[in-house]
C-alpha positions as CSV (number, residue, x, y, z in Angstrom):
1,X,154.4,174.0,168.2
2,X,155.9,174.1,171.7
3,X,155.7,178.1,172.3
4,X,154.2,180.8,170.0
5,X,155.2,184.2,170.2
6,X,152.5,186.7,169.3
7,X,150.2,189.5,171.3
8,X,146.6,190.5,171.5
9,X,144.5,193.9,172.0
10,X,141.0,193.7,170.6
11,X,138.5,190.9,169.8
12,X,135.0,190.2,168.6
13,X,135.1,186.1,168.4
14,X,131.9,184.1,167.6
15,X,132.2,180.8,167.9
16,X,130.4,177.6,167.7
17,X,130.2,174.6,169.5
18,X,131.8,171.7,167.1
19,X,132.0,168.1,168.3
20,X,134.8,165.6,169.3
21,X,136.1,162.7,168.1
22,X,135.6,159.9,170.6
23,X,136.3,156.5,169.8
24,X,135.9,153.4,172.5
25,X,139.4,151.1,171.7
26,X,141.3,148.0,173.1
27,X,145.1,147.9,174.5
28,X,147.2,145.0,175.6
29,X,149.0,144.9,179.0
30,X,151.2,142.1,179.6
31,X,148.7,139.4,178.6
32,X,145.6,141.6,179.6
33,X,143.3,143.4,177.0
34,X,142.1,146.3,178.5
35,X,138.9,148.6,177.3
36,X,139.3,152.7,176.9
37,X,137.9,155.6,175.4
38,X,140.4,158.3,173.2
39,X,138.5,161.6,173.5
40,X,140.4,163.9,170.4
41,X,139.6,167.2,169.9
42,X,138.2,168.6,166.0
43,X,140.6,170.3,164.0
44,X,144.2,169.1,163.0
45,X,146.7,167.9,165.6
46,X,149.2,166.5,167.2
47,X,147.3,167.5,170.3
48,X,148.7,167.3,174.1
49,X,147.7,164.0,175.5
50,X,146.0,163.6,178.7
51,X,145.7,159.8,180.5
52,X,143.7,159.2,183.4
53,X,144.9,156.9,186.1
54,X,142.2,155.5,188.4
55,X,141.3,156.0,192.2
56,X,141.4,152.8,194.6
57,X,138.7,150.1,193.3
58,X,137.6,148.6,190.3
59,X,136.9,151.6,188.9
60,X,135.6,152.1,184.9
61,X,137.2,154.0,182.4
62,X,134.9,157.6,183.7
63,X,135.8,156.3,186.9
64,X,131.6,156.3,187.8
65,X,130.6,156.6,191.7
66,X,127.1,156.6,193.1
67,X,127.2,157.0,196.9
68,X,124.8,154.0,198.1
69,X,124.3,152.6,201.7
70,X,124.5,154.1,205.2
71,X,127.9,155.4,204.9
72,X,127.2,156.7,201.2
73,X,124.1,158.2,202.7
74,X,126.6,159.7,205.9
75,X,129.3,161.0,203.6
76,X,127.5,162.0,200.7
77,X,123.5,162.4,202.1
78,X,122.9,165.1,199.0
79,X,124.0,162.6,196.1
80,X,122.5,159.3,197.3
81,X,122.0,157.6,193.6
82,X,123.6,160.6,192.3
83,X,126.5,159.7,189.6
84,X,129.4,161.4,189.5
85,X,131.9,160.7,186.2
86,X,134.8,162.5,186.7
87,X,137.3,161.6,184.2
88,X,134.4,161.6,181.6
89,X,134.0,165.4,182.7
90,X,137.3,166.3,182.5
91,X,137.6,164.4,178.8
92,X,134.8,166.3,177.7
93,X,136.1,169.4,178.8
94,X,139.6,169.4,177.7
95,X,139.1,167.9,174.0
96,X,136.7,171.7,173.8
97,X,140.4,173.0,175.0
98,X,142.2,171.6,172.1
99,X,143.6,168.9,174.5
100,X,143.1,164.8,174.1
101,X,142.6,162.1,176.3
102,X,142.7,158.4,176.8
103,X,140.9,156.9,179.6
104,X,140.2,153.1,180.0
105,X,138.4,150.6,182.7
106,X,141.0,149.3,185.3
107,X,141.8,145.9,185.4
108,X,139.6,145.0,188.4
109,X,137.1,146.1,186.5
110,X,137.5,143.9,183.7
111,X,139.3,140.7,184.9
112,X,138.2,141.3,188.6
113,X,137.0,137.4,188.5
114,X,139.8,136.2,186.4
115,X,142.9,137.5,188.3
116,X,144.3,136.1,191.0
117,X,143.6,138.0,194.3
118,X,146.5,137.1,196.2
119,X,149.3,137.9,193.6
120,X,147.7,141.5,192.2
121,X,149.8,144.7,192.8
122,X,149.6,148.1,192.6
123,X,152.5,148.3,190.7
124,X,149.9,146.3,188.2
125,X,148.1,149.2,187.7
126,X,151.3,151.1,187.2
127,X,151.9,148.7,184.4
128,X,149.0,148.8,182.7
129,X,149.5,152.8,182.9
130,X,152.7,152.2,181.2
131,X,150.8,150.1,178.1
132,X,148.2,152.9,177.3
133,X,151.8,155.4,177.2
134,X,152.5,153.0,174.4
135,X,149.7,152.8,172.8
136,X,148.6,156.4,172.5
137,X,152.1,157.3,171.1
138,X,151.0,155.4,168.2
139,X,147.8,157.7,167.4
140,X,148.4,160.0,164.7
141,X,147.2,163.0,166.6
142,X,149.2,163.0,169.7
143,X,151.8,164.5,170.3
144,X,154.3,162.6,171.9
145,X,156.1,165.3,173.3
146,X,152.8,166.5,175.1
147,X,152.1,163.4,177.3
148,X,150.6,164.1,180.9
149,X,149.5,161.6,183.4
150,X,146.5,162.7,185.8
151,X,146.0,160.1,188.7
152,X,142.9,160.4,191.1
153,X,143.7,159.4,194.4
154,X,145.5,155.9,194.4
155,X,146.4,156.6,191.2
156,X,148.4,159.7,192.1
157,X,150.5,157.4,194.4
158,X,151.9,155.5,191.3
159,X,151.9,158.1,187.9
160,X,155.7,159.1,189.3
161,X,156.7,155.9,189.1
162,X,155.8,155.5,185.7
163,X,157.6,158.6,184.8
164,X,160.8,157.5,186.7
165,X,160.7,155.2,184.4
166,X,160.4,156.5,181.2
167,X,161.6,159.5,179.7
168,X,158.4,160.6,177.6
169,X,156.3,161.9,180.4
170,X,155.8,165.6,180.1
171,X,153.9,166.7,183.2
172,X,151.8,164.9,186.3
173,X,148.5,166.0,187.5
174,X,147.7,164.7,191.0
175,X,144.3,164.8,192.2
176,X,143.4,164.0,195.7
177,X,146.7,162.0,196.4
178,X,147.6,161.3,199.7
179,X,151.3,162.0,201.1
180,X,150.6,159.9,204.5
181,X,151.0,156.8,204.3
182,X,148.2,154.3,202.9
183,X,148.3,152.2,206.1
184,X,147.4,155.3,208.2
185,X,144.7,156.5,205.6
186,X,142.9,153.4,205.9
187,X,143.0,153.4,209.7
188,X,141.8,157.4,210.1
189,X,138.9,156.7,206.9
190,X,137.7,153.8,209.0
191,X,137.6,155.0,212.5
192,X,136.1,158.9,211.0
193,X,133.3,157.0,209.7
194,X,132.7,155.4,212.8
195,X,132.8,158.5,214.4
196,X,130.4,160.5,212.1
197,X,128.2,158.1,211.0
198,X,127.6,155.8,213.7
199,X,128.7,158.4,216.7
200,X,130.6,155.5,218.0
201,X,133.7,156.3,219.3
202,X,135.0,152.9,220.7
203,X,134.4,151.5,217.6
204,X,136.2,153.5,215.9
205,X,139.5,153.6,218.1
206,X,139.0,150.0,218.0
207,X,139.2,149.9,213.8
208,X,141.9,152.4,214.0
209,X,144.0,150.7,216.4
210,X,143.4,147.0,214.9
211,X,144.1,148.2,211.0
212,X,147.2,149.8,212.1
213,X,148.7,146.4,214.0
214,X,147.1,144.5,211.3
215,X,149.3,146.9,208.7
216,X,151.8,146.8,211.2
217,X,152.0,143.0,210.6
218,X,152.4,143.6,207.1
219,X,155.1,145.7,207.0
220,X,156.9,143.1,209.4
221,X,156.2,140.3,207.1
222,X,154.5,138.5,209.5
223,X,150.6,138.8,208.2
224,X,149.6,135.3,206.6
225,X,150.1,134.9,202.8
226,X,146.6,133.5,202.5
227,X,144.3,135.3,205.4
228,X,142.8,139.0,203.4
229,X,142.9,142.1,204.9
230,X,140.2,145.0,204.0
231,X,139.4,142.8,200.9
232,X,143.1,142.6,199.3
233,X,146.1,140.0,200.6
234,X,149.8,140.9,201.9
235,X,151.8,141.5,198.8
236,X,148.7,144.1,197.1
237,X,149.2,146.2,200.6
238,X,152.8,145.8,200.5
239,X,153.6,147.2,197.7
240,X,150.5,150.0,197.9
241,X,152.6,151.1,201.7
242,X,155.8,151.3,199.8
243,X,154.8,153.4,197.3
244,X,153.1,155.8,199.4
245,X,156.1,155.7,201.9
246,X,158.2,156.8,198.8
247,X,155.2,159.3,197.1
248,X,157.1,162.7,197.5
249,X,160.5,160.9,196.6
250,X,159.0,159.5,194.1
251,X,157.6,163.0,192.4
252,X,160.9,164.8,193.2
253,X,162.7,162.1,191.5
254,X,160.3,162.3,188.5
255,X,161.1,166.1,188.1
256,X,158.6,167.4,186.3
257,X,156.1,170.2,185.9
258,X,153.2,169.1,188.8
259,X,150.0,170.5,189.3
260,X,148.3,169.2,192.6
261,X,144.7,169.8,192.9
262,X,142.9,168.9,196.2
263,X,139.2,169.4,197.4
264,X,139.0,171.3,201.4
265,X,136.0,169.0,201.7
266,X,137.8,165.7,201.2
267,X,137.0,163.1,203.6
268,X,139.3,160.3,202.0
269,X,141.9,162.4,202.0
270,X,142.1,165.8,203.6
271,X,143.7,168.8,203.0
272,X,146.7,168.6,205.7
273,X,147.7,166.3,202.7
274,X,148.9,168.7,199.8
275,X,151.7,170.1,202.3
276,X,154.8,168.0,201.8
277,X,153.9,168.7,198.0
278,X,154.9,172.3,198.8
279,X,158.5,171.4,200.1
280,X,159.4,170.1,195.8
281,X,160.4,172.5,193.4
282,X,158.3,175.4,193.6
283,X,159.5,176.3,189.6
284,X,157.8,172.9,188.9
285,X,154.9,172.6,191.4
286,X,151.5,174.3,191.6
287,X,149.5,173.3,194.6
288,X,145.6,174.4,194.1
289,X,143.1,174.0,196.7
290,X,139.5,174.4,196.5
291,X,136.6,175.4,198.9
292,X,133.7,172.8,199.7
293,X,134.6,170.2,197.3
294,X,135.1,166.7,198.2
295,X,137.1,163.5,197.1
296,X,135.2,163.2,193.2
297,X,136.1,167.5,193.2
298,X,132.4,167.8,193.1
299,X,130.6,169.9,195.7
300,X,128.4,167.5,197.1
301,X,125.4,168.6,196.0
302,X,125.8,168.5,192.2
303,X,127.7,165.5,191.1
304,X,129.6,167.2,188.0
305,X,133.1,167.9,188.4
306,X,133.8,171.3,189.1
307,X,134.1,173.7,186.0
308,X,137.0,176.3,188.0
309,X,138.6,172.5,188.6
310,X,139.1,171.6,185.0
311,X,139.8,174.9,183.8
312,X,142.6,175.0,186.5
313,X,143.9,172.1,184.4
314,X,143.0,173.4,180.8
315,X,145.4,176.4,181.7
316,X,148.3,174.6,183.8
317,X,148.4,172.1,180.6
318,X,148.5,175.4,177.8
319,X,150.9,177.6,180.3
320,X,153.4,174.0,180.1
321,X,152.7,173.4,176.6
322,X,153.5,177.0,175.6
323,X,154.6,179.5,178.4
324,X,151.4,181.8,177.5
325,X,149.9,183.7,180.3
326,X,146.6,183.7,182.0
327,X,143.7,185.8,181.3
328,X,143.5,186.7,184.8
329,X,147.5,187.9,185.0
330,X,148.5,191.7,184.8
331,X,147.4,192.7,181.7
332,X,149.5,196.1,180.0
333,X,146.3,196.0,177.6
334,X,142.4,196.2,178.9
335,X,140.8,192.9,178.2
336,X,136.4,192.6,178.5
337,X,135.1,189.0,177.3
338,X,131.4,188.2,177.0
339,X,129.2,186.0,175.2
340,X,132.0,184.6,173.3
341,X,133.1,188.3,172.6
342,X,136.8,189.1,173.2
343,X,136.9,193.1,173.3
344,X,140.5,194.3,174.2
345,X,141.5,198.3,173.8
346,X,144.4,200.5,175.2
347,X,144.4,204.1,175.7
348,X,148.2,204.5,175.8
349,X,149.2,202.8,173.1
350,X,148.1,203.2,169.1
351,X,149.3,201.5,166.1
352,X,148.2,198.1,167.5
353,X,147.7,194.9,165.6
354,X,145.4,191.9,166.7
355,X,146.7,188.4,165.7
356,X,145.0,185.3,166.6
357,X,146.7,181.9,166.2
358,X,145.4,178.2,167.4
359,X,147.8,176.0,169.4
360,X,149.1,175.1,166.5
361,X,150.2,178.1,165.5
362,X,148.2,179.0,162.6
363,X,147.3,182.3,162.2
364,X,143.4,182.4,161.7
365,X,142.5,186.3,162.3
366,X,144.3,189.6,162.0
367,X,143.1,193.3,162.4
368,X,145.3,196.7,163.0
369,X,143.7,199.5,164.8
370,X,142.7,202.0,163.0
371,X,141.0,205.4,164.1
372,X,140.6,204.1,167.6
373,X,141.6,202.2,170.5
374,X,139.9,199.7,170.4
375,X,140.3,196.4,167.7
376,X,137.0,193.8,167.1
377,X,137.5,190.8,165.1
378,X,134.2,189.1,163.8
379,X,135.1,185.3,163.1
380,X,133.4,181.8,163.3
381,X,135.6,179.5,164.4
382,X,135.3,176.3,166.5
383,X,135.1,176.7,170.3
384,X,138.1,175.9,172.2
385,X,141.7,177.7,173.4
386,X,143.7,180.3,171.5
387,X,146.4,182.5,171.6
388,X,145.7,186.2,171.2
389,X,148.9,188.2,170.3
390,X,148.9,192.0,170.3
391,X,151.9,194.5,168.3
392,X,153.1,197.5,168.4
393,X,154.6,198.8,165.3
394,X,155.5,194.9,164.4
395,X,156.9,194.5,168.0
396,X,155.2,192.0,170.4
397,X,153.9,193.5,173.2
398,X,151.9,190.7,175.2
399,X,150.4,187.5,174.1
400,X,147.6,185.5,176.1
401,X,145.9,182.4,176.3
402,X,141.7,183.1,175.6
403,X,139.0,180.3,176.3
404,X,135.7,180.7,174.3
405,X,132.8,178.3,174.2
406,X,128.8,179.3,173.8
């Protein structure tokens, strides 16, 4: 059910925690069998489909980094042999929400001895992208008019393309995707660490200035066929530069709803980044920026993804999925929320009935005011997202989106 119309005014909800439905799977790309995890929320679905697209690197399917070395040390000095696991946070988080997700290990990962270094392409990974689509549309509980690609860093340069070119892509989520060009990334990434690491300035012009000629060459054609550069051979950097010369083409051609996250504390990419995402469609776009955290959207310290981070995507998701408003918005009605307790009340306005559906739209409590202003609801079901709805003599008067876990 794509919007449900319905309004909210008083709530007591007690909830408990109930588990997901993870299952670890194979898919086929091309002549590749790839390994991934479908995270699906209890209850009955369809549910809106989240898949994850990986950062640079042969990432796995929770797209694990542990900050090791002198420059792990330099970047990252208060999680040395600390894990982060992003997209395992974020699945956890949004199958609680009601919303499921396929994640899987990239192909580097996998085949990273097997495939043939000097032939690989980004556009690979696009492909591979383009298989799990395919796959997941066969799960029973998806709903295939709810599919949203998320791509971390080099995979925000490519989950437009994939949308381009198909028409069952319902939303993008970029997080920490650059707009400059990857040739210029690499040559800033390599002289900054230079700078702050090894306080060595003339090293690092010199890294700058030779990746750029060396990308330079590339661009021209004229870098060898068989010589690697940073680890990867002409035609993998070739196509990574044109797609990230094309990156805000490529989102305004995909035209669709796009949420942007990026981290102020990002030292892979920084924050000067997310502007040319505010010249698209600001009906379709939503740029979010947030304070001290870095390229995993942790904050350094603590190497869990941040909670206001995936709750930013929990509600852009529900607000596409069905046009319900925030919490947090301008409320007619006075909300109070504690300990999985939802009390709403009005002074102005009597004759009220409470109504609240799940995203499916099944009614599962409903309580008029009587004798006061005030409505409480006592019932036990499972944590996760719901709309409230509130009316006024049978008229809707406001509906919201409520989030309640223990």
């Amino acid at each position: 059910m794509k919007t449900i119309q319905s309004i909210l005014t008083a709530v007591i909800l007690c909830l408990s925690i109930t588990s997901k439905a993870q299952t670890d799977t194979t898919f086929n790309s091309g002549n590749l069998q790839l390994n991934g995890t479908i995270s699906i929320p209890s209850g009955n679905g369809p549910f809106p489909l989240v898949i994850m697209a990986h950062g640079s690197g042969p990432n796995d399917r929770n797209e694990t980094f542990t900050p090791t070395g002198t420059n792990g040390a330099c970047l990252y000095p208060n999680m040395v042999n600390e894990t982060s696991v992003m997209f395992q946070d974020i699945a956890d988080s949004l199958a609680i929400a009601g919303i499921a997700t396929f994640r899987y290990d990239k192909r580097t990962y996998t085949h990273g001895s097997s495939l043939n270094p000097t032939t690989i392409l980004v556009h690979d990974f696009a492909d591979d992208l383009s298989a799990a689509v395919d796959f997941m549309k066969l799960h029973p509980s998806i709903d295939i008019e709810q599919i949203y690609l998320l791509g971390h860093s080099q995979g925000s340069n490519f989950i437009p393309v994939v949308a381009i070119e198909r028409n069952d892509i319902n939303g993008l989520i970029s997080m920490g995707g650059n707009t400059t060009p990857i040739d210029t990334i690499l040559a800033r990434q390599n002289r900054d660490i230079a700078y702050m690491c090894n306080q060595d300035t003339a090293a690092g012009d010199q890294y700058y200035n030779d990746i750029l000629t060396a990308m330079g060459m590339v661009r021209n054609g004229s870098w060898p066929n068989n010589q690697a550069l940073l680890g990867a051979y002409e035609p993998f950097w070739k196509s990574w530069i044109d797609l990230t010369d094309s990156v805000i083409y490529n989102y305004n051609s995909a035209n669709l709803p796009l949420l942007v996250l990026q981290g102020d504390a990002d030292f892979n990419v920084p924050p000067t980044e997310v502007t040319p995402f505010n010249g698209l469609d600001q009906n379709l776009t939503t740029v979010e920026e947030f304070d001290g955290l870095n390229h995993f959207f942790n904050d350094g310290d603590n190497p869990q993804t941040n909670s206001d981070v995936i709750t930013t995507i929990i509600n852009w998701i529900l607000d596409t999925q069905t046009g319900i408003k925030n919490l947090d918005e301008k409320s007619s009605i006075n909300w109070t929320i504690y300990n999985n307790t939802v009390i709403i009340d009005s002074e102005k306005t009597q004759n009220l009935t409470l109504e609240i559906f799940d995203l499916m739209g099944r009614q599962i409590a409903q309580k008029n005011m009587q004798n006061s202003n005030q409505i409480r609801i006592n019932s036990t079901i499972q944590t996760g997202v719901y709309i409230a709805t509130v009316k006024s003599n049978g008229a809707i008067i406001e509906s919201r989106k409520i989030y309640l876990n223990q």
